[in-house]
N, C-alpha and C positions, 0 to 999 in steps of 0.2 A: 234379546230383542233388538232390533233396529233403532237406530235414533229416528226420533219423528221429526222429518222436514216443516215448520211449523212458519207462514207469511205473516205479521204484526199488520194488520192496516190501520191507520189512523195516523200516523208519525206526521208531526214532530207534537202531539197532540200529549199530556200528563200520562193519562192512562196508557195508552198504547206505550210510549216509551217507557213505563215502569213495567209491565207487561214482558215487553222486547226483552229488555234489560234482564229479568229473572229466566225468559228463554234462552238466551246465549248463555249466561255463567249455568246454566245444570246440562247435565251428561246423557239428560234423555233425550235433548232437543238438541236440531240445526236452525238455527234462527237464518231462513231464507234473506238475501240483502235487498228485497225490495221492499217496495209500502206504497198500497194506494194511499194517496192525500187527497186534502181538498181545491175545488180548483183555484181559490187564492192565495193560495203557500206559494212564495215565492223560492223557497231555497230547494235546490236541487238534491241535496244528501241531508241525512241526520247519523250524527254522530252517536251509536248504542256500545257504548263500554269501548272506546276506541275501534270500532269499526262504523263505517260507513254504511249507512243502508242510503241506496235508492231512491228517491220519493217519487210517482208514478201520478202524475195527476189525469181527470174523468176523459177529458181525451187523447191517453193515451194508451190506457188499461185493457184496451183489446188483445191491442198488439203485444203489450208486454206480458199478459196471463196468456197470450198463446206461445211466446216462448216459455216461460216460466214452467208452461205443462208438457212442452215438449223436454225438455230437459229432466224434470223430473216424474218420476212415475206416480206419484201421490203426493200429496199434502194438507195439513191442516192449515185452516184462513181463521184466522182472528179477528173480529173487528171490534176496535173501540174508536167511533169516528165521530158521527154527528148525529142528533136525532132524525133533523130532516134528509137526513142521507140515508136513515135504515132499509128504509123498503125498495129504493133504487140500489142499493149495495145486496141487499137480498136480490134482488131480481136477478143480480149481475152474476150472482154467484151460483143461483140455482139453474141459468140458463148457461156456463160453462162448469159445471158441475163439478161443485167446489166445497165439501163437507166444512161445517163453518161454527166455529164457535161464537153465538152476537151476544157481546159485551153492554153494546151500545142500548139505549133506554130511548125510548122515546117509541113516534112512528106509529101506523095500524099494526099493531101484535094478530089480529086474526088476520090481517092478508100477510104478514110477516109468515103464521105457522101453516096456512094455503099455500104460499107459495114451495116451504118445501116438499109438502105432501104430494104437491101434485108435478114438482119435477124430481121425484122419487130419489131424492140423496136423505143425507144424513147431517143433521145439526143438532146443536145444546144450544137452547135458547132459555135465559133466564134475564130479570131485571135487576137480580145482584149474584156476583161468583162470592162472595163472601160466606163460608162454611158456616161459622156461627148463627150468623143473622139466617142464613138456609133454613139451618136447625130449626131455629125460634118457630119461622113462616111455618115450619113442617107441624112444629104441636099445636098454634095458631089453628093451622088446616084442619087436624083430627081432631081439636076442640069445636068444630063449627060442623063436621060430618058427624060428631055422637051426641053433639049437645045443640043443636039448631035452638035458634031463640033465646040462648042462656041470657043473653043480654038485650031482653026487650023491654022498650019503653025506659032502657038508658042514651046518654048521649054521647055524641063523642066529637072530643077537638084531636086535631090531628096538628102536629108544628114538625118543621124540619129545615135543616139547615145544612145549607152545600157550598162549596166555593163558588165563589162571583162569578166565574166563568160558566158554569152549569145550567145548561138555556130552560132546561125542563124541567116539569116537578118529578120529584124522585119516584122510580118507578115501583120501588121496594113499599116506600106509603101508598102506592095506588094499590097494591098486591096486596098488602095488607087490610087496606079497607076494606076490599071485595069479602075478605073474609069474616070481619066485623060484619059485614051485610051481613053476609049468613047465620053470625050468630043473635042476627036480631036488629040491628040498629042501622036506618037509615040513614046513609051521610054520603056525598060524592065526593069525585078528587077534587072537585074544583073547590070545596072547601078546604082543604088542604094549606095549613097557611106556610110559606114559602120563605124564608130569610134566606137572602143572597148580599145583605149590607155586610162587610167586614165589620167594621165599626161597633155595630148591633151586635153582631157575632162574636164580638172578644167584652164588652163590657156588660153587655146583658145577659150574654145566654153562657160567657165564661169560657168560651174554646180559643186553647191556647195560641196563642199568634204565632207559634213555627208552626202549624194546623191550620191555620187559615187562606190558605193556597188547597189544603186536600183532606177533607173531613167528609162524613154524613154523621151528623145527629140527629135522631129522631124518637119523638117521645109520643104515644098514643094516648089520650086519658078517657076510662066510659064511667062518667056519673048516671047516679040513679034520679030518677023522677024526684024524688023526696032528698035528694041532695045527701042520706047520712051513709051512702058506698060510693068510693070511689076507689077504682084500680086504674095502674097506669105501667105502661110497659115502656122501658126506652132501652134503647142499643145506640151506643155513639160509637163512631169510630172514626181514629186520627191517622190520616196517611192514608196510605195507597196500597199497600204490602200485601196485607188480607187478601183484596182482591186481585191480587194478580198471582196467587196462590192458588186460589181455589180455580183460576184460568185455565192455569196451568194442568191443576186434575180434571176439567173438563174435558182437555186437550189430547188428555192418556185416555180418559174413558170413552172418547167420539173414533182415536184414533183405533181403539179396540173392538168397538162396535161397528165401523167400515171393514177395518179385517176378516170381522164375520159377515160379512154381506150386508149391512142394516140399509135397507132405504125406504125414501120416502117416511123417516120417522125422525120427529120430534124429540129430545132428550132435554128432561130440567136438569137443575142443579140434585135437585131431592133425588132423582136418579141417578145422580153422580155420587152423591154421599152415600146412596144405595150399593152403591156399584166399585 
């Protein structure tokens, strides 16, 4: 099979460059040398494994994704950029027609999955690439489609915690609540309580300080009315690796499903572990 020509956008941003970085060292991929950025990045290159990418900032991303597509005949877009960049980075990409794996959390998710519907390409749009935590959501899910209400008239606290820089609340705790709704229990994200103190984060909550630049911890807890059941689910995880793993199979399975003609369709993660 072909190596997959594969764009990184976000650079010089944590994720995208760990991202990049796992693209270039494997034999499936050509990690393309460019990168949409954002338009305050002042530096012109980012350095991925001793090579030089690019960085392309909002006014100039016309003109360089119409050389970029004239040079090559296909490619996969990655983005892991900025929340409030999702939906203008989806526009961007569904109106030059550009199959796209979004990384990025944040944004309206229903005009995010309209927009590719209705400019008939092909995307994997999840709130985390991480395989394991996929998993979890996925028994989550089929707990609340066979057991609706299991968990009524429980409550539920929701805590999570992301490095300082991470402007949103995690999208993975909003996906997951939706689902706790279903099984019964009223709660929103906005309840969702947020740690972004480093400080807090290594002496209270115990995440270790080489992890305190790139973690998600997140623990769910649903008591009972009567207070004598309580379950509680956590997945923490340290680094960045996970996810830029399961990117990467996203990346094989979007790049698979364009081969076969896919458009105008949606792809999760749960369908990439499917898949």
């Amino acid at each position: 099979m072909d190596r997959i020509k594969v764009m990184v956008n976000g650079l010089p941003g944590n994720m995208a460059l760990n991202v990049a970085q796992h693209v270039e060292q494997d034999n499936r991929f050509d990690l393309i040398p460019y990168s949409l950025t954002g338009p305050d990045i002042a530096a012109d290159t980012c350095d991925v494994n001793g090579h030089a990418v690019r960085l392309i900032t909002p006014d100039d991303r016309e003109e360089a994704i119409t050389r970029i597509a004239g040079d090559l005949e296909t490619f996969i877009t990655v983005d892991y950029t900025h929340p409030t960049a999702v939906n203008d980075n989806a526009a961007f990409y569904c109106r030059r027609r550009l199959p796209f794996v979004m990384g990025t959390t944040g944004g309206n998710r229903d005009q995010l999955l309209q927009a590719v519907t209705q400019a008939g390409i092909a995307a994997v749009i999840a709130p985390n690439m991480a395989k394991p935590i996929v998993g979890l959501q996925a028994m989550l899910t089929y707990a609340a489609a066979e057991f609706p209400g299991l968990f009524e008239n429980y409550t539920l606290e929701v805590r999570e915690s992301h490095q300082h820089g991470k402007a949103d609340t995690s999208g993975t705790a909003k996906a997951i609540v939706t689902t706790f709704n279903e099984l019964g229990i009223p709660f929103t994200p906005e309840q969702i309580f947020k740690e972004r103190d480093p400080q807090a984060q290594k002496e209270i909550w115990g995440i270790p300080e080489e992890h305190l630049r790139g973690h998600a911890w997140h623990t769910y807890t649903a008591t009972s009315q009567d207070q004598t059941v309580q379950l509680a689910f956590t997945h923490n995880i340290n680094g960045r690796s996970v996810y830029a793993l399961g990117t990467l199979d996203a990346v094989v399975y979007l790049a698979q499903k364009v081969r076969a003609g896919a458009t105008g369709e949606v792809f999760s993660m749960i369908d990439v572990l499917k898949g």
